[in-house]
N, C-alpha and C positions, 0 to 999 in steps of 0.2 A: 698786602704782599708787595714788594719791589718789583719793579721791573725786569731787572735782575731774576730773582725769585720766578716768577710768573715766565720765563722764560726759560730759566734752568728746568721748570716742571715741566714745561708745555716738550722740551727737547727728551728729557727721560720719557715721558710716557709717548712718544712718537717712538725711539730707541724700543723699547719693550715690545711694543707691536710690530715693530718691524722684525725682531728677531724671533718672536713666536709665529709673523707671515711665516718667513725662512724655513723655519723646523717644520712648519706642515707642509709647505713645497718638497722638502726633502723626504717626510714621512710618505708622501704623497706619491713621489717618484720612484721610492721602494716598496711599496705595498698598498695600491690605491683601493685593494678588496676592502679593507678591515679599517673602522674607526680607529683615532688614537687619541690622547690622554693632549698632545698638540693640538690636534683638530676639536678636539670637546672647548677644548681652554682658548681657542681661538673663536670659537661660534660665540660662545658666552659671551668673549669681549665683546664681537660685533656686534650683537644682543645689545647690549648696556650700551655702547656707542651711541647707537641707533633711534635708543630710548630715553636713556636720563638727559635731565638736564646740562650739566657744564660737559661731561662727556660726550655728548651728543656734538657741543659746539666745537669739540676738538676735531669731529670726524668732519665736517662739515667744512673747518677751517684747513684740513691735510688733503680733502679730496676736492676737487675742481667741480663748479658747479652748482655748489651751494647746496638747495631742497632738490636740487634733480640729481645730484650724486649723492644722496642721503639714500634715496629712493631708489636708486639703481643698486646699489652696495648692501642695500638692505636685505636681498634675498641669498646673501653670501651666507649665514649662517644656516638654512636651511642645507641649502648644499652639500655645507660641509658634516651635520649631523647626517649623511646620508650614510650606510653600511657603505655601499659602491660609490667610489667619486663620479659625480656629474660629466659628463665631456664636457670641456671645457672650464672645469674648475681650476686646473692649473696655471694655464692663460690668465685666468682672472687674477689669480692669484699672485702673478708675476707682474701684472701692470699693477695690480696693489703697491708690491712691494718695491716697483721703481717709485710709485709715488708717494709713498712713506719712506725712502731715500733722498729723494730731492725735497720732502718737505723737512726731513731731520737735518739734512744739509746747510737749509736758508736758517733752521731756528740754532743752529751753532752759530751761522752767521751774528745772528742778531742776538745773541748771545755773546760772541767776542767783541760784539761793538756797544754793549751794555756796560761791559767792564772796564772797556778803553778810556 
């Protein structure tokens, strides 16, 4: 794969998880009683993140900290499979999603300067 390529991928799948964060902060802020079909499909990701291989190295390379924020972010999907959201899950869930902003931001970066 190009660099280019490996790049364009690395920025769509940070894009994707940042808009599925979103929808379950929103779902989250309208009805934090009741699981939703955002929060299931957002555990899951974290899930796979957390555990496979090459996805594992995306969370790793989005979140600060390397094995200690692998480790720390790991109990998000728990949380959010919860009937009642956790206190505090929405907090989390918002410094998530600044840092899946600032890291989709740099890899457009380095994505407009791939093509330059």
């Amino acid at each position: 794969m190009s660099n280019a390529g490996l790049q364009g991928t690395l920025y769509g799948e940070i894009r994707l998880l940042s808009e599925l964060v979103d929808a379950v902060i929103a779902d989250l802020s309208m009805d934090a009683r009741r699981t939703s079909r955002s929060r299931s499909e957002l555990s899951k990701t974290l899930r796979e993140l957390t555990t496979s291989g090459s996805t594992a190295l995306l969370l790793r390379y989005v979140l600060p900290g390397s094995e200690d924020a692998a480790r720390g972010w790991s109990t998000l999907p728990d949380a959010l499979d919860q009937e009642t959201a956790p206190a505090g899950l929405v907090d989390r869930l918002e410094t998530l999603a600044r840092i899946l902003d600032r890291s989709r931001s740099a890899a457009f970066e380095r994505l407009r300067g791939v093509g330059a």
